[in-house]
C-alpha positions as CSV (number, residue, x, y, z in Angstrom):
1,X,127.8,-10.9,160.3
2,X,125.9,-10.3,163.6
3,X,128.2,-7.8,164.5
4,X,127.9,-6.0,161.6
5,X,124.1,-6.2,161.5
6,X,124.6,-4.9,165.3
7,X,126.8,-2.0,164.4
8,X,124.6,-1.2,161.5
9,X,121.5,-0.4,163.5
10,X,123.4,1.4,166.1
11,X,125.1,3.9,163.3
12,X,121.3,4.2,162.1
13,X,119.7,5.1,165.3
14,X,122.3,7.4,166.3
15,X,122.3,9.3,163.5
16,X,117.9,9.4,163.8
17,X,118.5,10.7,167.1
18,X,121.0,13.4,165.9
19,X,119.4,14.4,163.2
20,X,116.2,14.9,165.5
21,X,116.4,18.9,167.0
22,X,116.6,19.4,170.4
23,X,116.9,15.5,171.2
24,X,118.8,15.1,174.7
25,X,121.6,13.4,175.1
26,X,120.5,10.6,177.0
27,X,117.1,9.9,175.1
28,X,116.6,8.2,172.0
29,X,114.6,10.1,169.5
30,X,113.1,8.8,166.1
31,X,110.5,10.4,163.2
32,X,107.9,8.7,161.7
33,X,106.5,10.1,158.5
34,X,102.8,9.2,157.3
35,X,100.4,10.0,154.9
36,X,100.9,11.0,151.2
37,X,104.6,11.5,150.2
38,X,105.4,11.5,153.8
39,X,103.6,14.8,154.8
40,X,102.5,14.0,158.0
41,X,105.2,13.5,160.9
42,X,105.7,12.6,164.9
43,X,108.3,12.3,166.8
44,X,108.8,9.1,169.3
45,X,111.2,9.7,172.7
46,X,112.4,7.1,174.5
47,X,114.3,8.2,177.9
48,X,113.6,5.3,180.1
49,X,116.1,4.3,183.0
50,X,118.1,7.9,183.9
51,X,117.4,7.3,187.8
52,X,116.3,9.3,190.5
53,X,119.0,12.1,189.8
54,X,117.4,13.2,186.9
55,X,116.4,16.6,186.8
56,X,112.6,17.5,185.3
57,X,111.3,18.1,183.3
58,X,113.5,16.7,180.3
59,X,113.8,18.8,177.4
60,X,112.5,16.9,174.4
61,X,111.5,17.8,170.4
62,X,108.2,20.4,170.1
63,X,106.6,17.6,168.0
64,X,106.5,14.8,170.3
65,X,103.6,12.5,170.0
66,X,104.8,9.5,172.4
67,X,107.2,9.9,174.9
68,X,108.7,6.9,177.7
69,X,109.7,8.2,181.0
70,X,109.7,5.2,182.6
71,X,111.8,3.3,185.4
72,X,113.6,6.8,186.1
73,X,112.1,6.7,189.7
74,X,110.6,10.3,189.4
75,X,108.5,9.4,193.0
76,X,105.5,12.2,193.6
77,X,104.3,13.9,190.2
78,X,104.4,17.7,190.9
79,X,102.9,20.5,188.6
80,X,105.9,21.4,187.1
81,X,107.9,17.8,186.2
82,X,105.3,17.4,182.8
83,X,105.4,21.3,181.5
84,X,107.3,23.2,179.1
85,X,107.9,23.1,175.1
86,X,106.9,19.4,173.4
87,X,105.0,18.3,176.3
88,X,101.5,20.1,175.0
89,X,101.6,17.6,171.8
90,X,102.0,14.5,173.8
91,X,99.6,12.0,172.4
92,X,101.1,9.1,174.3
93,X,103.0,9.2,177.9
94,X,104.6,6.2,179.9
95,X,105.2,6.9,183.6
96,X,105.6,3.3,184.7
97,X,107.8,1.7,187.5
98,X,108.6,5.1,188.8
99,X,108.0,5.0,192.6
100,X,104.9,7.7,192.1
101,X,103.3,7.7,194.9
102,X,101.1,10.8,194.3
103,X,99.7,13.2,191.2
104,X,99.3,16.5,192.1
105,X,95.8,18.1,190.7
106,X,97.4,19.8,188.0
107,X,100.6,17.3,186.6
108,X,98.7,16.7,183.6
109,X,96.6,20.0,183.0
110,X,99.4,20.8,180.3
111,X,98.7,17.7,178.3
112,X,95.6,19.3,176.4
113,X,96.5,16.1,173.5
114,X,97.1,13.0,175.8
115,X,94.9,10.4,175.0
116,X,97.0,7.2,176.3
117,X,98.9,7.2,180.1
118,X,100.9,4.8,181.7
119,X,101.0,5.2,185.3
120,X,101.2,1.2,185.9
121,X,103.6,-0.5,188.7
122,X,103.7,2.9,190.7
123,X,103.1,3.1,194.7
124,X,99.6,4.9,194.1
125,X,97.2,4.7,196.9
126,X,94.5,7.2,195.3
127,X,94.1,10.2,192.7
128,X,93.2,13.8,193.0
129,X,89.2,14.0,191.7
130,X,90.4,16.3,189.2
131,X,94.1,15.2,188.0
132,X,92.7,13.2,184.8
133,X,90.3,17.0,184.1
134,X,90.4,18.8,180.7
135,X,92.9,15.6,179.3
136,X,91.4,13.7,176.0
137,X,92.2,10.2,177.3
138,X,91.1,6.7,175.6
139,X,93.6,4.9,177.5
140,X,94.8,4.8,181.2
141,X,96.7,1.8,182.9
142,X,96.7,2.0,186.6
143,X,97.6,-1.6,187.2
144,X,100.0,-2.7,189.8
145,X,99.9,0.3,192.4
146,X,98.3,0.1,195.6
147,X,94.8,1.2,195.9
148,X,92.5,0.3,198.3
149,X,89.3,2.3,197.0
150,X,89.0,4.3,193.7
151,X,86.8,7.6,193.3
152,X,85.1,7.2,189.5
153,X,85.3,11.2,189.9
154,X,88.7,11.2,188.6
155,X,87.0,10.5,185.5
156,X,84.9,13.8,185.8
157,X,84.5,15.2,182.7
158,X,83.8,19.0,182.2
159,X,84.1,18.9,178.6
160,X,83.4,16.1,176.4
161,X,85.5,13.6,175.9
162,X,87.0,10.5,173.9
163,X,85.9,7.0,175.2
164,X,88.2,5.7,178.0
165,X,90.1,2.6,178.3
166,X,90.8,2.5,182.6
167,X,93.2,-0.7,183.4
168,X,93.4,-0.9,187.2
169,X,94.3,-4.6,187.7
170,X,96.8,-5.6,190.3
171,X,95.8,-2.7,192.6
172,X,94.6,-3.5,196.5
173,X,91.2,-1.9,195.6
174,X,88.8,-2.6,198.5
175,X,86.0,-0.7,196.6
176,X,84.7,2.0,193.9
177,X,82.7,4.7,193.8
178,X,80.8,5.9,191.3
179,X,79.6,9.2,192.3
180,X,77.9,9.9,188.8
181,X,76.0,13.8,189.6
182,X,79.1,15.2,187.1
183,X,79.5,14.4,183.5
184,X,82.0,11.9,183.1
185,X,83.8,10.3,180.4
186,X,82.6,7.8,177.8
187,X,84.6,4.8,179.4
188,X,85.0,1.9,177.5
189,X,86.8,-0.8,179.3
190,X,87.4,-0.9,183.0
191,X,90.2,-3.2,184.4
192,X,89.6,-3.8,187.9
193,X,91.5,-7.6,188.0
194,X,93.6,-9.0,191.1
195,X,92.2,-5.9,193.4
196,X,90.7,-6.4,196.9
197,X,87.0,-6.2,195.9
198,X,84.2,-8.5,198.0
199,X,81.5,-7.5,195.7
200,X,80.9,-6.6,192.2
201,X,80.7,-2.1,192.0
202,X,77.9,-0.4,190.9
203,X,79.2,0.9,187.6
204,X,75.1,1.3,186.7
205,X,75.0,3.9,183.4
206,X,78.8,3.9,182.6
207,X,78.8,3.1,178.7
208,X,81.6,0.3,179.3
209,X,82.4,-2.6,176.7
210,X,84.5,-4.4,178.1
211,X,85.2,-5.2,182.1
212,X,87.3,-7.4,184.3
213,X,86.7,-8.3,187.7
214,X,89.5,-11.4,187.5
215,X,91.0,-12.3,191.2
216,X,89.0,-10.3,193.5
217,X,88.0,-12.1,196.6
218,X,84.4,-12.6,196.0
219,X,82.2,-14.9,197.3
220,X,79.0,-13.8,195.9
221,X,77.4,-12.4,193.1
222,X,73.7,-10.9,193.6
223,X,70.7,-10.3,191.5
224,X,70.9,-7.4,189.3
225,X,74.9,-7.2,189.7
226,X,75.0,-5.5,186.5
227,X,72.5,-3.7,186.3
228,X,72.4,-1.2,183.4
229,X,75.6,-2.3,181.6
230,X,73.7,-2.7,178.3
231,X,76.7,-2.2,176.3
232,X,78.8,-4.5,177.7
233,X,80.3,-6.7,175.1
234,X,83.0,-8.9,177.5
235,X,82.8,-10.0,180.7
236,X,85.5,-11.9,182.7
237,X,84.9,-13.1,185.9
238,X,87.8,-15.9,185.9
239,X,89.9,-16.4,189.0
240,X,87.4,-15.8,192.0
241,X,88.7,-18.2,193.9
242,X,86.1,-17.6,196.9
243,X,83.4,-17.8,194.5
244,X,80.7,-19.7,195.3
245,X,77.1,-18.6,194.2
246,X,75.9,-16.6,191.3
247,X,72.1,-15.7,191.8
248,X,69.6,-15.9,189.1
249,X,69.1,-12.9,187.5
250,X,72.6,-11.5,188.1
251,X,73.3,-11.1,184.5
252,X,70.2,-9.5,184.2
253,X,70.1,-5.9,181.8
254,X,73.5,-7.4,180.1
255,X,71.8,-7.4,176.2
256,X,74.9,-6.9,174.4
257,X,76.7,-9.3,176.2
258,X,78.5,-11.6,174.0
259,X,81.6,-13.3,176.0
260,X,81.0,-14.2,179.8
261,X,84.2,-15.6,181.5
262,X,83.5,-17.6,184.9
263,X,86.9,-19.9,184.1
264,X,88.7,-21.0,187.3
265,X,86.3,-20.3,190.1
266,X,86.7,-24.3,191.7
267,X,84.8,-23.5,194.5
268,X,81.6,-22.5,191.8
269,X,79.7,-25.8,191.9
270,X,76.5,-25.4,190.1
271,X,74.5,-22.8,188.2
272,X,70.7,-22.5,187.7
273,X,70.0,-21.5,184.4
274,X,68.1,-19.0,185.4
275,X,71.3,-17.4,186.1
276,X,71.8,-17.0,182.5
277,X,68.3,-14.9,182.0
278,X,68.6,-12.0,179.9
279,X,72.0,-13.2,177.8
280,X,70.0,-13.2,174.3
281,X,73.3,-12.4,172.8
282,X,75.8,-14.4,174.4
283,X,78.2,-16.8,172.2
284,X,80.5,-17.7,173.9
285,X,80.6,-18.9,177.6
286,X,83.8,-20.0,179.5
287,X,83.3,-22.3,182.5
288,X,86.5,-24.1,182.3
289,X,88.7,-25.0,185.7
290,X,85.4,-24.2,187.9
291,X,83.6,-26.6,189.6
292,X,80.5,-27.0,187.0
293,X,81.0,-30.6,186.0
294,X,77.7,-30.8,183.5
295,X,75.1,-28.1,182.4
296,X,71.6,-28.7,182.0
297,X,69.7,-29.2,178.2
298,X,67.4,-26.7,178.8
299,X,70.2,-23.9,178.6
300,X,69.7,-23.2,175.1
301,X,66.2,-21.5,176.0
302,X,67.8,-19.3,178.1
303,X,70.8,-18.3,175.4
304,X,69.4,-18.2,172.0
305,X,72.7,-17.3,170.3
306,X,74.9,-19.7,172.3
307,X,77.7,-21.1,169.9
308,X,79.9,-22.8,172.3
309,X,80.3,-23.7,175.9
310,X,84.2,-24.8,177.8
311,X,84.0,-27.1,180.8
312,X,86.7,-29.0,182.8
313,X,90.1,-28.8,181.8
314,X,89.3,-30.0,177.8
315,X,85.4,-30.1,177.8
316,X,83.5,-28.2,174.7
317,X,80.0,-28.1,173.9
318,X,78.6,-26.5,170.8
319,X,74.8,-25.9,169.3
320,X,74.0,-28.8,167.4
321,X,70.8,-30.0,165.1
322,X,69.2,-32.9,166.2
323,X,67.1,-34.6,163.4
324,X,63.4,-35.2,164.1
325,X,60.4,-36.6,162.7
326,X,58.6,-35.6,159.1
327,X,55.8,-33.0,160.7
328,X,52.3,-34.2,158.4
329,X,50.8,-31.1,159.1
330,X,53.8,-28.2,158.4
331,X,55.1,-30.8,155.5
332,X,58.7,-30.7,156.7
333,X,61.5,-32.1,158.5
334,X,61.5,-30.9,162.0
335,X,65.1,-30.0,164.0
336,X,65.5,-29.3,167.2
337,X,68.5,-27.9,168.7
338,X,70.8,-29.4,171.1
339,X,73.9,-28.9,173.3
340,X,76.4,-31.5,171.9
341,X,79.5,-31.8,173.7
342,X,82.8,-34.0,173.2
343,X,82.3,-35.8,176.1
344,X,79.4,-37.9,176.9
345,X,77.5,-37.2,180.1
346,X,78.3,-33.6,180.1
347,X,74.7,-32.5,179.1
348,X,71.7,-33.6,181.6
């Protein structure tokens, strides 16, 4: 029967991929239909794994929306392996685990439509300032290469743009600049985990949501770290194993903040809670595998919105209402609030 099922699928994706025009021989090649009675179409491409023989660029369908050319060790992008007909409706490109070790300016420049690029597990060491120009991008994955600084200007925008997604974890980044006298695009969410980075970058004024800073080598973090980041919805600090002071006021300008992650930083001792100044919107805090074994009562005036704190290895403390005395004057129960946690002795 699994054999059957096996051969079944096979027939059927051969004949998608024959039935798809101009489909080569060694890709797969598929249509999706969408919208009302199946108006709307795009065509997906999958040539992963040819090897280094391969010659670009590969012909593919004119209405290609996503297209995976990676693990075909392609090694330095030129300006003429991305070009030619189907390549100007890319929406979506893979370029992963192929041994790129450079991107000349103009690789992309075709790619008016390309709003997500994969360019993770390459051998890049840095980026033209304008090979990401004129593109649309919301999403870019640069994990896993080599880099040892990163130029923000590769970002530059001279149009407006889409916000932009940047994943740069697993890079060897030793720092980044943020040279901000262009116009540059509307990023989102900045990866920047398991790089080379002693301090935190000044990202001051980039409209970013979301950012990680997980496994860097630092040992510090200093007042006004992040400054200007008052869109910043998630923050994950977690794996700084050289961590070992936070200074008050580092968090503050962060208003929007609403997750801060500080997990597994063992050599991170204590924390004033002054360090916490300025979080009037942060719920949820993640101190868990650090070395913060109890948090002081007097937290809950620093973060209003608070809804639940992780210590330790199985430690939680929540916002709780603690019953008070029958006020004569106001003619009511009183509450306070209260940091309750499910072991005793966590809250001083």
């Amino acid at each position: 029967m699994a054999l059957l099922l096996w051969l079944g699928l096979s027939l059927l994706a051969s004949v998608q991929s024959s039935a798809v025009k101009n489909c080569h021989p060694s890709c797969s090649c598929e249509v999706e239909s969408f919208g009302m009675f199946d108006s709307f179409s795009l065509t997906r491409v999958d040539c992963r794994g040819f090897g280094p023989s391969t010659t670009m660029p590969i012909p593919i369908p004119l209405d290609t929306a996503y297209l995976d050319l990676s693990s075909n060790s392609m090694g330095p992008l030129s300006d003429t392996m991305l070009t030619g007909p189907g390549y100007t409706t890319l929406i979506s490109l893979d370029l992963s685990n192929n041994h790129i070790t450079k991107v000349s300016p103009n690789a992309l420049s075709k790619l008016r439509y390309l709003e997500a690029l994969d360019l993770s597990h390459n051998n890049l060491e840095s980026l033209s300032p304008s090979c990401f120009s004129g593109l649309p991008l919301a999403e870019v994955d640069l994990s896993h290469n080599s880099f040892q600084e990163f130029d923000m200007d590769v970002f530059t925008a001279k149009v407006n743009r889409e916000p932009v997604n940047i994943d740069l974890s697993h890079n060897k980044l030793v720092s980044v600049s943020t040279n901000l006298h262009g116009r540059i695009l509307h990023i989102q969410s900045l990866n920047l985990s398991a790089n080379r980075l002693l301090s935190v970058p000044r990202l001051a004024r980039l409209p970013l949501r979301h950012l990680s800073l997980d496994g860097n080598p630092i040992t510090h973090i200093k007042e006004g770290a992040f400054t200007e980041l008052k869109d910043l919805v998630n923050l994950s600090l977690s794996g700084l194993h050289d961590l070992q002071e936070i200074e008050p006021h580092s968090f503050k300008g962060l208003q929007s903040l609403q997750v801060l992650d500080l997990s597994n930083n063992p050599k991170l001792k204590t924390l004033n809670p002054v360090v916490f100044t300025g979080l009037e919107s942060l719920q949820e805090l993640n101190l868990s595998g650090s070395g913060v074994a109890s948090l002081p009562n007097n937290m809950l005036t620093h973060l209003p919105s608070i809804k639940s704190i992780r210590l330790g290895e199985n430690i939680r403390c929540w916002r709780t209402q603690k019953q008070g005395q029958f006020h004569r004057q106001l003619g009511q129960l009183q509450h306070n609030e209260v940091l309750s946690c499910n072991v005793e002795g966590i809250v001083l």
